[in-house]
C-alpha positions as CSV (number, residue, x, y, z in Angstrom):
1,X,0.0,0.0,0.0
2,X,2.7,2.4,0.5
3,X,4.7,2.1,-2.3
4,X,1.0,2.4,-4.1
5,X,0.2,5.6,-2.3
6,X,4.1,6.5,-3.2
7,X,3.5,6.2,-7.0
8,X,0.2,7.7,-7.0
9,X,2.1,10.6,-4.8
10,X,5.4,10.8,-7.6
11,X,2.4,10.8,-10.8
12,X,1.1,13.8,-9.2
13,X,4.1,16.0,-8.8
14,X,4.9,15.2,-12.4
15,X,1.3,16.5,-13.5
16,X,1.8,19.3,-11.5
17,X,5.0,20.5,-13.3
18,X,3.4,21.7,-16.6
19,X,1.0,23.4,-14.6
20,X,3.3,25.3,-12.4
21,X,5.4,26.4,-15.3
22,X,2.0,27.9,-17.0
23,X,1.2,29.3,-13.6
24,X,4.7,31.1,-13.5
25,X,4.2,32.7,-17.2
26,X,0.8,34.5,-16.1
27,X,0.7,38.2,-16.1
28,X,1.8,39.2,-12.5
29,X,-1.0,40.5,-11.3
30,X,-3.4,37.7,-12.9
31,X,-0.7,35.3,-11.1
32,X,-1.0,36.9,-7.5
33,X,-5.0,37.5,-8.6
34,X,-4.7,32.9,-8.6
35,X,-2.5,32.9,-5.6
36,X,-5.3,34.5,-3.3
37,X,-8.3,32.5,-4.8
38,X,-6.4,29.2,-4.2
39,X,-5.8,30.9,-1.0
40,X,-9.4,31.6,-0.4
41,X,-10.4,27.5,-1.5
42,X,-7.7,26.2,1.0
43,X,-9.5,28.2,3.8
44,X,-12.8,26.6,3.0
45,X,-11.2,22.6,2.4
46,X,-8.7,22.5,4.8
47,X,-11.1,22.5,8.1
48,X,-8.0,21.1,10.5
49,X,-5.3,23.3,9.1
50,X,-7.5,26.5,9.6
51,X,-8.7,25.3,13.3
52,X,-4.9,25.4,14.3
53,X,-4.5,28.5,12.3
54,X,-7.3,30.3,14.3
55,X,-6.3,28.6,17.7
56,X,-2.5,29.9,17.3
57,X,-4.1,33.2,16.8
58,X,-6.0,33.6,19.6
59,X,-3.1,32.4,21.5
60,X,-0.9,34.9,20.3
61,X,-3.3,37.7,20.4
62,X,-5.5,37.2,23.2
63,X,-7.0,40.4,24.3
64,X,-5.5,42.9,21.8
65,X,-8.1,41.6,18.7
66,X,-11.3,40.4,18.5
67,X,-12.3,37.4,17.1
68,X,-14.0,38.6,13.4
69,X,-10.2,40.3,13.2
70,X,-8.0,37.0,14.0
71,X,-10.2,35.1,11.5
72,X,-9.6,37.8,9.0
73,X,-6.2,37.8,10.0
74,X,-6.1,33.8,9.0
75,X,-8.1,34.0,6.2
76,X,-5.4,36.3,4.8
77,X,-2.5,34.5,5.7
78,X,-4.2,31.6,3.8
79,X,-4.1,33.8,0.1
80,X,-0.4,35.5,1.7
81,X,0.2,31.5,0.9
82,X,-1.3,31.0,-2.1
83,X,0.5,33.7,-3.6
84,X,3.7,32.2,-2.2
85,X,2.8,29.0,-3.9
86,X,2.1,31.4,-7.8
87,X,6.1,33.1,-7.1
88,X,7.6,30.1,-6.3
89,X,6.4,28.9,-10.0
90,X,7.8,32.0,-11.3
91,X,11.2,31.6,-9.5
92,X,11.1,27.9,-10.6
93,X,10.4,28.7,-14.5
94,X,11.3,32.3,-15.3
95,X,14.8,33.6,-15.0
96,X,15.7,35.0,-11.6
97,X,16.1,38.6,-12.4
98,X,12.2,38.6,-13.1
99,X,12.0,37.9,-9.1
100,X,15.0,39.7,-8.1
101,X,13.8,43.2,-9.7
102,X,10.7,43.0,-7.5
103,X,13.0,42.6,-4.1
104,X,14.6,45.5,-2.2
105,X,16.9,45.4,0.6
106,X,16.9,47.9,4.0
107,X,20.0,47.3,6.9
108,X,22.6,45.6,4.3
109,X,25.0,47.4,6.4
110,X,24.4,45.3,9.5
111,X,25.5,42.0,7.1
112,X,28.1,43.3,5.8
113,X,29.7,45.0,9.2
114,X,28.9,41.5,10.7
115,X,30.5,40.1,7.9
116,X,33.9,42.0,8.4
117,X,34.3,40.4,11.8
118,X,35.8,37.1,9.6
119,X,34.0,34.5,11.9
120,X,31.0,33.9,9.5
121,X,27.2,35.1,10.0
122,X,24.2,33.5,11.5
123,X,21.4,34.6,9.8
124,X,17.8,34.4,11.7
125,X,14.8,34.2,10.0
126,X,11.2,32.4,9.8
127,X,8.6,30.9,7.8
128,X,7.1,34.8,7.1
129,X,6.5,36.6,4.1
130,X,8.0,34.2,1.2
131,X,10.4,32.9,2.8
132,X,11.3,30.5,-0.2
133,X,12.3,33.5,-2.3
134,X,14.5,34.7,0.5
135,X,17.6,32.7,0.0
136,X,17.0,34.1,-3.9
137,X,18.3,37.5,-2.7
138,X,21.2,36.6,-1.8
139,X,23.0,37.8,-4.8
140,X,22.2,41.1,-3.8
141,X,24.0,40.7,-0.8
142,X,27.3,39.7,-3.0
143,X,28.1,37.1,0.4
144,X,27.8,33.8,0.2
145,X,25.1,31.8,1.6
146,X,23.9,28.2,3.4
147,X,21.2,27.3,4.4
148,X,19.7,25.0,6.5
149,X,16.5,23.0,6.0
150,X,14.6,20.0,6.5
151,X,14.2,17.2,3.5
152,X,10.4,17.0,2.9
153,X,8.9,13.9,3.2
154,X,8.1,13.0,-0.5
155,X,11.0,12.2,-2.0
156,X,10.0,13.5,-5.9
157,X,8.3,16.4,-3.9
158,X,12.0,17.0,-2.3
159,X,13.7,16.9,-5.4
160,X,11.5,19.5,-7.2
161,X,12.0,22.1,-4.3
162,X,15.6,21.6,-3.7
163,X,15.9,22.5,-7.9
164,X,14.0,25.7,-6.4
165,X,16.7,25.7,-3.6
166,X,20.0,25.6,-5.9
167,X,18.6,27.8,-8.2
168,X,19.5,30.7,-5.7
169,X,23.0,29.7,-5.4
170,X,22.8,29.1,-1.7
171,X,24.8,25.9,0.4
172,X,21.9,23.4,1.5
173,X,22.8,22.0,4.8
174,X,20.3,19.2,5.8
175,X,18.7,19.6,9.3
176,X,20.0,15.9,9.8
177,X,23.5,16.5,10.2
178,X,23.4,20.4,10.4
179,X,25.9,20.8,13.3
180,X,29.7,20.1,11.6
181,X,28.2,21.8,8.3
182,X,26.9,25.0,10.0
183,X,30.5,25.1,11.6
184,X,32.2,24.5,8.3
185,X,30.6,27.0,6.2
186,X,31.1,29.1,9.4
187,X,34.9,28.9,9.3
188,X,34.6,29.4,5.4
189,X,32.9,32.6,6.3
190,X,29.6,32.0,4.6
191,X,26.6,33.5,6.0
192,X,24.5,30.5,7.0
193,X,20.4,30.8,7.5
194,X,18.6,29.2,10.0
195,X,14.4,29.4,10.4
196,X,13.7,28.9,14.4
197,X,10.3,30.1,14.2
198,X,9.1,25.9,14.7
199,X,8.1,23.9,17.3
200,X,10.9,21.8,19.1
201,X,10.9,18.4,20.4
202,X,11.8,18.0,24.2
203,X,14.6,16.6,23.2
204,X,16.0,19.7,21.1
205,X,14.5,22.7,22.6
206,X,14.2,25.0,25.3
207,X,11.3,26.6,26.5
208,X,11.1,30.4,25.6
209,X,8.4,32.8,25.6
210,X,7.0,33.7,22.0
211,X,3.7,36.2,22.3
212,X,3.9,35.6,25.6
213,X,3.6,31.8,26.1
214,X,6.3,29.7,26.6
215,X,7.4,27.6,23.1
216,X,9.7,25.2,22.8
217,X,12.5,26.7,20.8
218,X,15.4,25.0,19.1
219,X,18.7,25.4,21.4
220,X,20.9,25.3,18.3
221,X,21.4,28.7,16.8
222,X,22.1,29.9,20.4
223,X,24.4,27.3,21.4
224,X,26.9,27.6,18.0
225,X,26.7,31.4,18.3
226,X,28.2,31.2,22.0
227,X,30.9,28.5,20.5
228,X,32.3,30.1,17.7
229,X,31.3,34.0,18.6
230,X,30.0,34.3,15.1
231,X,27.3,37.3,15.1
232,X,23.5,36.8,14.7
233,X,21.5,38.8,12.8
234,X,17.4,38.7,11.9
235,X,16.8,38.8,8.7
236,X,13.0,38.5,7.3
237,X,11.4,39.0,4.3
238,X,8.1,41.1,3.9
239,X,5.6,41.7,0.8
240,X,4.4,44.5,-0.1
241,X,2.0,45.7,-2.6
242,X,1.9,44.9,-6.6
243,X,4.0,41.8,-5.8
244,X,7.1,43.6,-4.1
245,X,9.0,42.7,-1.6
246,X,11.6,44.5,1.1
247,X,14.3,42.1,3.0
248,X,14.5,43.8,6.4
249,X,18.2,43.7,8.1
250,X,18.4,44.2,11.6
251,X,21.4,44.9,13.6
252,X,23.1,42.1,15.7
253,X,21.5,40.0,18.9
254,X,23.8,40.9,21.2
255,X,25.1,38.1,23.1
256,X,24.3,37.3,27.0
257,X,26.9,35.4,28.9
258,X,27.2,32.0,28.2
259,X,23.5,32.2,28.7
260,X,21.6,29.9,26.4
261,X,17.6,30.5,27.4
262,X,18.2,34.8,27.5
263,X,20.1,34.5,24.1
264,X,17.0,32.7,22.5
265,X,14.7,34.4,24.1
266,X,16.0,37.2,22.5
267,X,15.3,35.5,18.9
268,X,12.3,34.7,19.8
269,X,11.6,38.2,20.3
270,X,13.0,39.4,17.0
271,X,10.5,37.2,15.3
272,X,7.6,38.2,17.2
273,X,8.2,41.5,16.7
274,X,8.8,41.3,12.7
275,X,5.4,39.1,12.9
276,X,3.6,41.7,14.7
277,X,4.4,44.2,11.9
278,X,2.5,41.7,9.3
279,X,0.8,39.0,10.8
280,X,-1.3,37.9,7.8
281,X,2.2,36.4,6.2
282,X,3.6,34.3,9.1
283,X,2.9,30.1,8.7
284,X,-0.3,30.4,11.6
285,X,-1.0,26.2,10.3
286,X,2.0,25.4,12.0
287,X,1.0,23.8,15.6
288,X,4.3,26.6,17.7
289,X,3.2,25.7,20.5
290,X,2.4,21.5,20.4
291,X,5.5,21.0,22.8
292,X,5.0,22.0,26.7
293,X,6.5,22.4,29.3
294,X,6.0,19.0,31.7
295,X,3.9,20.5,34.7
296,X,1.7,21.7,32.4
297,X,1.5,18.4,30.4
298,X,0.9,16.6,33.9
């Protein structure tokens, strides 16, 4: 049955190539027009993903909006993700200056004065705005990049987004055995991208207020910055109107003392607070905060 449900799975993505490549060569505003409607559908299919959508919401927010907001909110980061889906054709089919013209860049002086220190950069970032474009910028940095991510888990799937992946130029490091590669391309002096906006097992996190409640937060990015001393710094991507998009640069996450919970704390801070400035384009379908802390499980 699996290898069935496998086949079935890999005939899919191959229909699914002419159509994207169709998709990419749409006038931009008809594409992004698509993007929203297949936005709107997912909304009103996917029942489960827009429960946990509208229950992270209400977490986050509490208080500060009503209810008819958050589910506007959601409904909108729903078509921010179907528009995602319509650029990631276009980056995938078209040649990459017809993405990178639509990009601009504010703080590249924080990279490149973190850059001069000649111990590498940790870039941090999360799933908001499209983040799959992101690494596509990097040319307009002129530093090189690495990145690290997660294989998906169908195989043919993979294989078409990691095309998307290596069409940016940028290192892929696999999540798997991230830890000697990050260091590597660290001592190279790459810049190297990490996304620690997901929930962490037990095993891999520490617990770390995000919108006020505690989430369990990879340990990683905090632990090799207070190893190797290389500088942190958030980077997100944001859209903006008629299919633009500005790269935001912040300056450096200062460093505690050897102290691994205040140092990501202070990344989790730097993502909430480039969430709260669009919150219609952060993953909400994501469950942040599945993992808790074990009093609370009891």
């Amino acid at each position: 049955m699996r290898r069935q449900d496998s086949s079935v799975a890999a005939v899919g993505v191959l229909l699914l190539v002419p159509v994207a490549w169709a998709v990419a060569h749409l006038p931009p505003r008809l594409g992004l027009w698509l993007g929203r409607r297949l936005g709107d559908l997912a909304w009103v299919l996917l029942a489960r993903r827009r429960a946990i959508a509208l229950d992270n919401l209400r977490l986050a927010f509490r208080a500060e909006r009503g209810d008819a907001e958050l589910r506007h909110i959601g409904r909108r980061s729903f078509e921010h993700l179907g528009m995602n889906l319509i650029e990631v054709c276009v980056f995938l089919f078209r040649p990459s200056d017809v993405f990178l013209r639509r990009v601009e860049i504010d703080g590249l002086e924080h990279l490149k004065d973190a850059a001069v220190q000649g111990r590498g950069v940790l870039l941090l970032t999360a799933h908001l705005g499209n983040w799959e474009l992101l690494a596509a910028a990097q040319p307009l940095t002129g530093l090189p990049l690495s990145v690290v991510l997660r294989p998906l888990d169908q195989p043919r799937l993979d294989r078409v987004v990691e095309r998307l992946r290596r069409r940016t130029g940028a290192e892929l490091i696999s999540k798997r055995r991230a830890l000697p590669d990050v260091l590597d391309a660290l001592r190279r002096g790459r810049m190297v991208g990490i996304l620690l906006d997901q929930n962490a097992t037990r095993a891999e996190g520490i617990f770390a207020p995000f919108f006020g409640t505690p989430a369990s937060t990879s340990r990683g990015l905090a632990v090799i910055a207070l190893r190797t001393e290389a500088p942190v710094v958030p980077v997100f991507i944001r859209r903006l109107e008629r299919g633009r998009h500005l790269i935001e640069v912040g300056p450096v996450v200062p460093p505690p003392e050897r102290d691994v919970v205040a140092f990501t704390t202070s990344f989790n801070e730097a993502i909430e607070k480039a969430i709260r400035r669009a919150p219609e384009q952060w993953f909400w379908l994501h469950k942040r905060w599945k993992t808790r802390p074990r009093p609370e499980v009891a």
